[in-house]
C-alpha positions, -999 to 999 in steps of 0.1 A, spaced: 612 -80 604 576 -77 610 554 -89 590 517 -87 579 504 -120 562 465 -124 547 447 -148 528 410 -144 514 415 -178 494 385 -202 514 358 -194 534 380 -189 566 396 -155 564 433 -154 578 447 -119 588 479 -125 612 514 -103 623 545 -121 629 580 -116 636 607 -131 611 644 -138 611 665 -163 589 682 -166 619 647 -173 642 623 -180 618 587 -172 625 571 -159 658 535 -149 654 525 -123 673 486 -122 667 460 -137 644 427 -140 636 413 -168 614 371 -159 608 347 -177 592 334 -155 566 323 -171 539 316 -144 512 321 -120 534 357 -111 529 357 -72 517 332 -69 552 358 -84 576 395 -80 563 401 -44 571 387 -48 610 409 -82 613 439 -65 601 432 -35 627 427 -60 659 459 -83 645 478 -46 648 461 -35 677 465 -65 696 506 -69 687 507 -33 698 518 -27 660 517 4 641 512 5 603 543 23 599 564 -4 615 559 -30 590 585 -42 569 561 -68 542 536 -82 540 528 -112 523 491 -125 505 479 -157 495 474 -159 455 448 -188 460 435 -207 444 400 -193 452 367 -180 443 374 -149 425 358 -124 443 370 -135 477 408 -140 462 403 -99 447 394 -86 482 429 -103 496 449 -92 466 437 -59 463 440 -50 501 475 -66 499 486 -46 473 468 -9 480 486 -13 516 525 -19 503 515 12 477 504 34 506 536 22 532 564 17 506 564 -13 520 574 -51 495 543 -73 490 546 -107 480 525 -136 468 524 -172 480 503 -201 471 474 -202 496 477 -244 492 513 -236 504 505 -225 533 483 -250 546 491 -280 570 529 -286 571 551 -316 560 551 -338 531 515 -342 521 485 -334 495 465 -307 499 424 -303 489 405 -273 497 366 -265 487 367 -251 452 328 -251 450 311 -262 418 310 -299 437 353 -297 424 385 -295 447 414 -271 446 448 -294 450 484 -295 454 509 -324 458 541 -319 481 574 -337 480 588 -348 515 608 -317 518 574 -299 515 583 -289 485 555 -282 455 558 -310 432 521 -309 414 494 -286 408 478 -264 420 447 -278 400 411 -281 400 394 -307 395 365 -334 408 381 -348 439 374 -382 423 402 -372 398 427 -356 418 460 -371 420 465 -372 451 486 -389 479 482 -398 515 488 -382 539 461 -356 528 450 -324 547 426 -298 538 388 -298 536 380 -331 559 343 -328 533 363 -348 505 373 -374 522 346 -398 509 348 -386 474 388 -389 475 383 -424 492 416 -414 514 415 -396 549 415 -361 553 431 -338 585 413 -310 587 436 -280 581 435 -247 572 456 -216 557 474 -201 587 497 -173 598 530 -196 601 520 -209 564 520 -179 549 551 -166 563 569 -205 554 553 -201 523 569 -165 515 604 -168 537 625 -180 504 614 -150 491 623 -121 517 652 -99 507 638 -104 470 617 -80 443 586 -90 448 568 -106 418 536 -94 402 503 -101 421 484 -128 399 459 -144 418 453 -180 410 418 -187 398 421 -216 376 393 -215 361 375 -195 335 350 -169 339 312 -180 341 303 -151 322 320 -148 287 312 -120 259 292 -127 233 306 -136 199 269 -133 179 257 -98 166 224 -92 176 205 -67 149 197 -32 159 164 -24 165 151 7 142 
């Protein structure tokens, strides 16, 4: 099956097409990882164009595609979801979620990525690579970590532990997502952790006459 995977979860946009099989697993065909900081809604539509154009892919042959949830910035994690989600509506075509910290790195390991605010995003993996805590936010002095950790290499000092610099990619996302081919795809609820800065108001403020 062909597949379109996408994550707008960091600052490094990840559009990529790959080919699938239980039988094969996962042969990526094209990819494109861009530095876009906030950025996102500009550049994921032109990625996912050259990642088709340069597989020699047309729209119409997909058979999924797949989107990482986060955690993220909210707006950035929207643009992913939202693009995800309009092109499944428009092709028929299943649409399923994954953990961006899922798909970063491989192997037993922690995970850290930048969750701004001076915090860290995190997960903790067993050494099947299985999810075994998280994902959380939190100061990366207080994340429960374990070695070996990939990610954002910036926490290292604060973590007091190493850190291999990795990154979301094309082969994670599909990993992440391949127990879940064949399957209804879930509701898209992006990961955000954390509350929104702005909050209504719960004081009355008098009319003016």
């Amino acid at each position: 099956m062909l597949v379109l995977a996408l994550d707008t979860a960091t600052p490094t946009l990840v559009v990529g097409l790959a080919r699938w099989s239980a039988e094969q697993g996962t042969e990526v065909l094209a990819e494109r990882a861009v530095a876009s900081g906030n950025r996102h809604a500009e550049l994921l539509t032109p990625a996912v164009r050259e990642v088709l154009a340069e597989a020699g892919v047309a729209m119409r042959e997909l058979d999924a595609v797949v989107t990482g949830l986060g955690p993220g910035p909210f707006t950035g994690l929207r643009v992913g979801v939202v693009t995800a989600a309009a092109l499944g509506d428009a092709r028929g075509l299943p649409v399923h979620g994954v953990c961006s910290l899922d798909a970063v790195g491989d192997g037993a390991r922690s995970v850290v990525t930048d969750a701004r605010r001076k915090e860290a995003h995190w997960a903790v993996y067993d050494a099947d690579g299985q999810r075994v805590a998280g994902p959380g936010v939190d100061r990366p002095e207080d994340a429960p970590v374990v070695e070996p950790v990939v990610g954002d290499v910036r926490f290292a000092e604060r973590l007091g532990r190493d850190v291999a610099a990795a990154e979301v990619t094309t082969a994670g996302l599909l990993r992440a997502a391949a127990p879940l081919f064949g399957s209804t795809p879930a509701p898209l609820e992006p990961l955000y952790l954390r509350r929104p800065d702005a909050v209504p108001s719960v004081t009355r403020k008098p009319v003016s006459q």
